[in-house]
C-alpha positions as CSV (number, residue, x, y, z in Angstrom):
1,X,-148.5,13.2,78.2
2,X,-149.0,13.7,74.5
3,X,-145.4,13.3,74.4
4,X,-145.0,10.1,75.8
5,X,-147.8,9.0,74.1
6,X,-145.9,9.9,70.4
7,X,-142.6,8.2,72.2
8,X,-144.8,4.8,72.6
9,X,-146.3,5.1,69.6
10,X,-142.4,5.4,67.8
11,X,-141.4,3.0,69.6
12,X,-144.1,0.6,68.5
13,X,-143.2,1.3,65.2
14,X,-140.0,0.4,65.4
15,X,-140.6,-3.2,66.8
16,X,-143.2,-3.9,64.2
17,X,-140.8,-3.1,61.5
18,X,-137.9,-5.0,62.9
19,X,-140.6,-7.7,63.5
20,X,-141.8,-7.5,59.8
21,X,-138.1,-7.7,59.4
22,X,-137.4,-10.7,61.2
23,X,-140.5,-12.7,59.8
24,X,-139.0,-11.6,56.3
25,X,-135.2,-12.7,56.8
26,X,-136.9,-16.1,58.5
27,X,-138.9,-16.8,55.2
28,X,-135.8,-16.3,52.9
29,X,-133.5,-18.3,55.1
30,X,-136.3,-20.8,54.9
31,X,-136.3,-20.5,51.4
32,X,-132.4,-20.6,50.5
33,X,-132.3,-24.0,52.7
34,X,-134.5,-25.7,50.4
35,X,-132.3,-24.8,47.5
36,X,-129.1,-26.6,47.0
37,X,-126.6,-25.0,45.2
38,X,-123.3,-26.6,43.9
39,X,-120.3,-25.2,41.7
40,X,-119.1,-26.6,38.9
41,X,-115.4,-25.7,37.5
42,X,-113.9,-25.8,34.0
43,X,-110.5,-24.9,32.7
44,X,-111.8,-23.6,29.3
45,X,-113.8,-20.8,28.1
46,X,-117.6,-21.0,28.3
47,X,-117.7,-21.3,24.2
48,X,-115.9,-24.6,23.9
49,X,-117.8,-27.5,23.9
50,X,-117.1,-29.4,27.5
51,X,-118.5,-26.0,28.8
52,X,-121.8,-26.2,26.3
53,X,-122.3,-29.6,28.1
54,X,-121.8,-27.9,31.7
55,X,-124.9,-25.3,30.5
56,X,-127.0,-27.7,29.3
57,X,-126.4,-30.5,32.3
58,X,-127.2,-27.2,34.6
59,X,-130.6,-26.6,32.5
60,X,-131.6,-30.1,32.7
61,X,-130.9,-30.9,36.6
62,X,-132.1,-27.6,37.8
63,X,-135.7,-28.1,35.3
64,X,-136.2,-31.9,36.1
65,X,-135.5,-30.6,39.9
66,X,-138.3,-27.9,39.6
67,X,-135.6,-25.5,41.4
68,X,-134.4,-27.4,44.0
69,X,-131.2,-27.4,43.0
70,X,-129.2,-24.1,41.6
71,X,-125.5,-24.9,40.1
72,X,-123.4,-22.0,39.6
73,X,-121.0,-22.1,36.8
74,X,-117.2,-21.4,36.9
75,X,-115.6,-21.8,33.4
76,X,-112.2,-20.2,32.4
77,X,-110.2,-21.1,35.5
78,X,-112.0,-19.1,37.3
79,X,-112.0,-21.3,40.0
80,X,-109.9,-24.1,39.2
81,X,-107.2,-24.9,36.7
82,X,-106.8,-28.2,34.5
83,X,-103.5,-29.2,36.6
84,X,-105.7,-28.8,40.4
85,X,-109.4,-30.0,39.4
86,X,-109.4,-33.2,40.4
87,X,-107.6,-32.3,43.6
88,X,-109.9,-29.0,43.8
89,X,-113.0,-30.8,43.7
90,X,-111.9,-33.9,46.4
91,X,-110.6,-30.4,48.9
92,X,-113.9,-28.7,48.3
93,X,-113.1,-25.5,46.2
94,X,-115.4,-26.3,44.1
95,X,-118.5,-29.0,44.3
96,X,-118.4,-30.6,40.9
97,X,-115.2,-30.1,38.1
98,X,-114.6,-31.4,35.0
99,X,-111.4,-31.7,32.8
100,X,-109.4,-33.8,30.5
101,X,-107.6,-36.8,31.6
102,X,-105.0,-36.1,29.6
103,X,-103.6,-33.3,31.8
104,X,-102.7,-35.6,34.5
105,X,-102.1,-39.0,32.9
106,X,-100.4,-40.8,35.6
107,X,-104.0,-41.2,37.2
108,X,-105.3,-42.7,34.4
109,X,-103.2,-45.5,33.1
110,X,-105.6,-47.4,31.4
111,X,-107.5,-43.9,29.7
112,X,-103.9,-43.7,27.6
113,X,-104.7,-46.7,25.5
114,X,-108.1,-45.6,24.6
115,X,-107.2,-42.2,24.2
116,X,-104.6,-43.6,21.6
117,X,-105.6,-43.9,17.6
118,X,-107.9,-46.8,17.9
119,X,-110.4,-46.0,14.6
120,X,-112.6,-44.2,16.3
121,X,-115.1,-42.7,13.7
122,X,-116.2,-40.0,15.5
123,X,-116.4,-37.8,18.6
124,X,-120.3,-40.0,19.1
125,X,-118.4,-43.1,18.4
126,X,-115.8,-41.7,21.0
127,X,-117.8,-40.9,23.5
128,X,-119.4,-44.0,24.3
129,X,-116.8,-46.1,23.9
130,X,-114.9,-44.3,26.6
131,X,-118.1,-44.2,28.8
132,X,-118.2,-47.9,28.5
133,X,-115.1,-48.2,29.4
134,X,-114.5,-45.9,32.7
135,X,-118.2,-47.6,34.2
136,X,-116.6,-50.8,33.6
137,X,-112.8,-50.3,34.5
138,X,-113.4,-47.5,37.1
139,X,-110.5,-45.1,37.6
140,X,-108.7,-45.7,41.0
141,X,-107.9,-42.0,41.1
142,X,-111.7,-41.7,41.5
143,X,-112.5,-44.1,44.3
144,X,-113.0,-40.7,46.2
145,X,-115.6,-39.0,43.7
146,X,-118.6,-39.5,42.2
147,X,-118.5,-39.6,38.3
148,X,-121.4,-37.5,37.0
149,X,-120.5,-38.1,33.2
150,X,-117.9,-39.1,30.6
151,X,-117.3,-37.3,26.6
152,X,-114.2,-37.4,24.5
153,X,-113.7,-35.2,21.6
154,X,-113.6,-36.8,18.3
155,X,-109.8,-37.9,17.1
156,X,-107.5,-35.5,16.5
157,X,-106.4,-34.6,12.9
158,X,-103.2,-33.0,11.6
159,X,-104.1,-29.2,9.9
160,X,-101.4,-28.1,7.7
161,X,-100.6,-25.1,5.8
162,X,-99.1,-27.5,2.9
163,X,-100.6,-31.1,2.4
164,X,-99.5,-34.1,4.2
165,X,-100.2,-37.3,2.2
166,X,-97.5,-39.3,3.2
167,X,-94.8,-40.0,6.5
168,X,-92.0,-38.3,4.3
169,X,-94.3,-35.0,4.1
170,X,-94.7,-35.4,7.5
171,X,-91.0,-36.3,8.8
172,X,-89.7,-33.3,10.7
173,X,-92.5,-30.9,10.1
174,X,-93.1,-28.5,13.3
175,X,-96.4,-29.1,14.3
176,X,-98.1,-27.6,17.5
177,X,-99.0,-30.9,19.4
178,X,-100.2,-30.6,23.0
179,X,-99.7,-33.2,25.9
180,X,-100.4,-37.2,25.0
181,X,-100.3,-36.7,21.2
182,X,-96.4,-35.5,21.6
183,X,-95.4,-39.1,21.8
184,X,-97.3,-40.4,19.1
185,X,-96.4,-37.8,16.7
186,X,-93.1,-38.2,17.5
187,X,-93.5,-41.9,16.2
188,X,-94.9,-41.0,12.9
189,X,-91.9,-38.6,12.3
190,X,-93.2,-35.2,13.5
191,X,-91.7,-32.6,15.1
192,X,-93.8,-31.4,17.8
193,X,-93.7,-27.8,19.3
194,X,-95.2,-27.3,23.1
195,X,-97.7,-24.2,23.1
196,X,-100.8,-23.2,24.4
197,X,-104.0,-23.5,21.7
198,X,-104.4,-18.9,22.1
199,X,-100.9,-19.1,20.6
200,X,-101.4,-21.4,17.5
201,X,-102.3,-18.2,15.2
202,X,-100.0,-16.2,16.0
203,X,-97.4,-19.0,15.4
204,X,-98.2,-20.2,12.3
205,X,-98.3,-16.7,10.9
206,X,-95.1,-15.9,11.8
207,X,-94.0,-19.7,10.9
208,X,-92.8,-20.8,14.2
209,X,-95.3,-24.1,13.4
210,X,-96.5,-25.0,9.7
211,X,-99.5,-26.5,11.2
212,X,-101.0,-28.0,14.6
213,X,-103.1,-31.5,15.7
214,X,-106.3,-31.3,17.0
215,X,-110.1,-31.9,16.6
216,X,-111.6,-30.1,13.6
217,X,-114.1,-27.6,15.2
218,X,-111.5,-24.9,15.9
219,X,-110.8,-24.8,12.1
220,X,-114.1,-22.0,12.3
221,X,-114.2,-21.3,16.2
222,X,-110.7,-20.1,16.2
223,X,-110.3,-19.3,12.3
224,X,-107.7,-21.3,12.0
225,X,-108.7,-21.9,8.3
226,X,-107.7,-18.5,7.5
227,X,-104.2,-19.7,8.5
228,X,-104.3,-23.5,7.3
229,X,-105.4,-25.0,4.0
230,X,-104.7,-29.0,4.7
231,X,-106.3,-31.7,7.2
232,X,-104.8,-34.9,6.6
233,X,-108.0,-37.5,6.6
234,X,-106.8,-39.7,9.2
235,X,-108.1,-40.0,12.4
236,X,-105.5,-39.4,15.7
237,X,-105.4,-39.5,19.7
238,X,-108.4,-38.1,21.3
239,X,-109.1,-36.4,24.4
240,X,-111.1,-38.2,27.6
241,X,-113.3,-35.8,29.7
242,X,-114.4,-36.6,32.9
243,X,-116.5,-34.9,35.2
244,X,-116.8,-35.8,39.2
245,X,-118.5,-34.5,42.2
246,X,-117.2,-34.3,45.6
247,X,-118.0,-37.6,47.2
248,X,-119.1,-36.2,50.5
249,X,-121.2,-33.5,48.9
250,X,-122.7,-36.4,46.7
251,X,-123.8,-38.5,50.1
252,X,-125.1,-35.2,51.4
253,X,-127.9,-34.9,48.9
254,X,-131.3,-36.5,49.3
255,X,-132.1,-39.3,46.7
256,X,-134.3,-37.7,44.2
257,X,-131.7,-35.8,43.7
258,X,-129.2,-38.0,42.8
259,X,-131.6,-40.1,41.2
260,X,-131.9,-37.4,37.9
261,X,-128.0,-37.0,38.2
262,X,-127.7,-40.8,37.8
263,X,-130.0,-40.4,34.4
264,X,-128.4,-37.0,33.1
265,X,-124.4,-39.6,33.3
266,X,-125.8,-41.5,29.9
267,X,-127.6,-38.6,28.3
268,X,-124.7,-36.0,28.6
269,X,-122.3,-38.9,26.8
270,X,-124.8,-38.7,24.1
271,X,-125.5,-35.0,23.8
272,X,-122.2,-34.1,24.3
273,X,-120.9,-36.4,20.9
274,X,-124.0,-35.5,19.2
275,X,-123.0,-31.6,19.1
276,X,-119.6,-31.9,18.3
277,X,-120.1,-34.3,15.9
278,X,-122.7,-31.7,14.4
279,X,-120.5,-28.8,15.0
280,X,-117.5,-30.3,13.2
281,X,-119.4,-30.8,10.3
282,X,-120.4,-27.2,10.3
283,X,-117.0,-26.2,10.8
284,X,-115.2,-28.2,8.2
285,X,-118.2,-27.0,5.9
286,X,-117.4,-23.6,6.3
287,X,-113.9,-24.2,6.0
288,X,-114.3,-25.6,2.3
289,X,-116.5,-23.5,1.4
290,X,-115.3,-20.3,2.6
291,X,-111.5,-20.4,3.2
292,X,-111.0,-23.4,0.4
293,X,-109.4,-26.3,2.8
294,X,-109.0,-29.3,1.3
295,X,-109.0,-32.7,2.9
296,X,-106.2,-34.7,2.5
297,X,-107.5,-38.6,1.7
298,X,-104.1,-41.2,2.3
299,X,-103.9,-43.7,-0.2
300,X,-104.0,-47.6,1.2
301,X,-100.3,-48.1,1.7
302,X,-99.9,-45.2,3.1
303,X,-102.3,-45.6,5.3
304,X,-101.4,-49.0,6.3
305,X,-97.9,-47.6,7.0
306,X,-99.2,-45.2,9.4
307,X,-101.6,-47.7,11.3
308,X,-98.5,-50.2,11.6
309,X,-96.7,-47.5,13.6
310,X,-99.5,-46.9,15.9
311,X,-100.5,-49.9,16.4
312,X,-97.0,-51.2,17.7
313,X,-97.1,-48.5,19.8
314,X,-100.2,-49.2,21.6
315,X,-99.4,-52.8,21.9
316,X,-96.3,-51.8,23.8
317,X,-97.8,-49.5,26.1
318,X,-100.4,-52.3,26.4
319,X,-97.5,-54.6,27.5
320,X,-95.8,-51.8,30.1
321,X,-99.2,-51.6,32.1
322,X,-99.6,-55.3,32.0
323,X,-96.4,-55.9,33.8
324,X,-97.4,-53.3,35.8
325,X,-100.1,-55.7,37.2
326,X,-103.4,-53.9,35.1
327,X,-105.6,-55.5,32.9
328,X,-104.5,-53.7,29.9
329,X,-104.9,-56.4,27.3
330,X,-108.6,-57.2,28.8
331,X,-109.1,-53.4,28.5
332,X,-107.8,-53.3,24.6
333,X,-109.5,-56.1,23.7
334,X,-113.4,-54.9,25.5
335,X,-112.4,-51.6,24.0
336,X,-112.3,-53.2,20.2
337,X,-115.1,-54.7,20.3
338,X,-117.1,-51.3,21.7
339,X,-115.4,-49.3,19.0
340,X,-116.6,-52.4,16.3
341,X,-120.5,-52.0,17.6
342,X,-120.7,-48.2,17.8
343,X,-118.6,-48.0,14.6
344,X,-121.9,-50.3,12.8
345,X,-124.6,-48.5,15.4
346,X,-125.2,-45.7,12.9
């Protein structure tokens, strides 16, 4: 009898612990299904600045949410490459991705004449010109997405380890020139050389390239002032970031929701040329006063020389996309006046 009675007792045991159990797995299930939880992709590592903005658009949605949203970050390729995020993102690997237009510009016709030397002054000025212009002339490519916010870096510049002041400096230099600028560098006389940005260093040590074009933070994040000891002061091609959510997971979430990621679109333009505009500064700072650059200032001819080239270039790829049925001259035209009243904003 006492035996049986210790059996029952056991036994009892077990089912309030496996009902404790239950109540316990039902309350976190509960919980995890009030939380929604995305994934956002990058191509770059998580100390560039498109990937700042990702950590700082997280911080913001997930604190104006109180929680209710989690995003999970996936920088580095980690989850999708520059070449598969826009197709990544409309298949579902990942919920949200951002990358440069740049990498596929066959999807963005129109992106290629604002991406072009236009006079942007900086990467602020850059930014919300670009904005303007993709909420106004909406990509095609992303009828299927939702865009959650639009950057651009500032305009590239040419970094040289001997100065270029003039097109016959430049004429036939190898220069490490990367994707959309190849063309235009091409135009003003350059020789560009295809290679990733990790093998710049190594390249101009060994003098494979006597200089690159790009935007002037990597002068310190990279160190490339060790290795250069010239930007030429004109402003070049920029790059156009774009980031987009999956348009079915977008329908899928409740209002409020999509309400603060309606208000974060505008404020990520602006935080996102804010920093690099600050960080640039910093960099070429450092870069003068620590590794000695000097800035390369092209005198008015000169200069008028090299905006004559670019300008006749943009005006003919204006002209190809017009007979191609877009409104390319409208576009060039709204985008000259945004450039002229953020140009004055400051």
């Amino acid at each position: 009898m006492r035996r049986l009675l210790i059996t029952m007792s056991l036994v009892l045991f077990v089912m309030i612990l496996s009902a404790c159990g239950g109540n316990e797995e039902k309350a976190s299930a509960k919980e995890d299904k009030g939380v929604i939880k995305l994934s956002y992709a990058f191509f770059a590592p998580p100390n560039t600045f498109p990937a700042i903005q990702m950590e700082e658009w997280k911080k913001r949605l997930e604190e104006r949410t109180d929680g209710k949203v989690q995003i999970d970050l996936f920088s580095g390729g980690t989850l999708l490459e520059a070449n598969n995020m826009y197709d990544g993102v409309e298949n579902g690997t990942a919920d949200i991705g951002l990358t440069s237009t740049s990498y596929e510009p066959g999807r963005f016709p129109l992106l290629s004449i604002s991406d072009m030397p236009s006079g942007y002054k900086n990467a602020k000025v850059a930014s919300n010109v670009t904005a303007d212009l993709v909420n106004e002339y909406p990509p095609e490519a992303l009828n299927n997405f939702k865009i959650i916010t639009t950057f651009a870096t500032e305009p590239a510049y040419i970094q040289s380890k001997k100065p270029i002041k003039s097109l016959s400096d430049l004429k036939g230099k190898q220069l490490r020139i990367a994707g959309a600028l190849s063309p235009i560098m091409a135009e003003l006389g350059a020789a560009p050389v295809g290679m990733s940005q990790a093998e710049v260093p190594e390249a101009l040590q060994t003098g494979i390239v006597e200089g690159y074009v790009s935007s002037r933070e990597i002068l310190k994040d990279s160190k490339l002032a060790e290795s250069v000891g010239y930007v030429t002061d004109y402003p070049l091609a920029l790059n156009t970031f774009i980031a987009v959510m999956n348009k079915d997971k977008w329908d899928s979430l409740p209002e409020d929701v999509q309400q603060v990621i309606e208000e974060l679109n505008a404020e990520m333009t602006a935080f996102t040329g804010d920093y690099l505009d600050n960080h640039v500064q910093e960099s070429l700072d450092w870069s003068v006063d620590t590794e000695g650059l000097e800035i390369i200032k092209l005198s008015k001819e000169e200069k008028q020389k090299w905006d004559k080239k670019l300008i006749d270039m943009q005006k003919e790829v204006v002209g190809e996309l017009q007979n191609e049925g877009l409104p390319a001259e409208e576009y060039l035209s709204k985008m000259e006046e945004l450039i002229e009243k953020y140009n004055n904003a400051d």
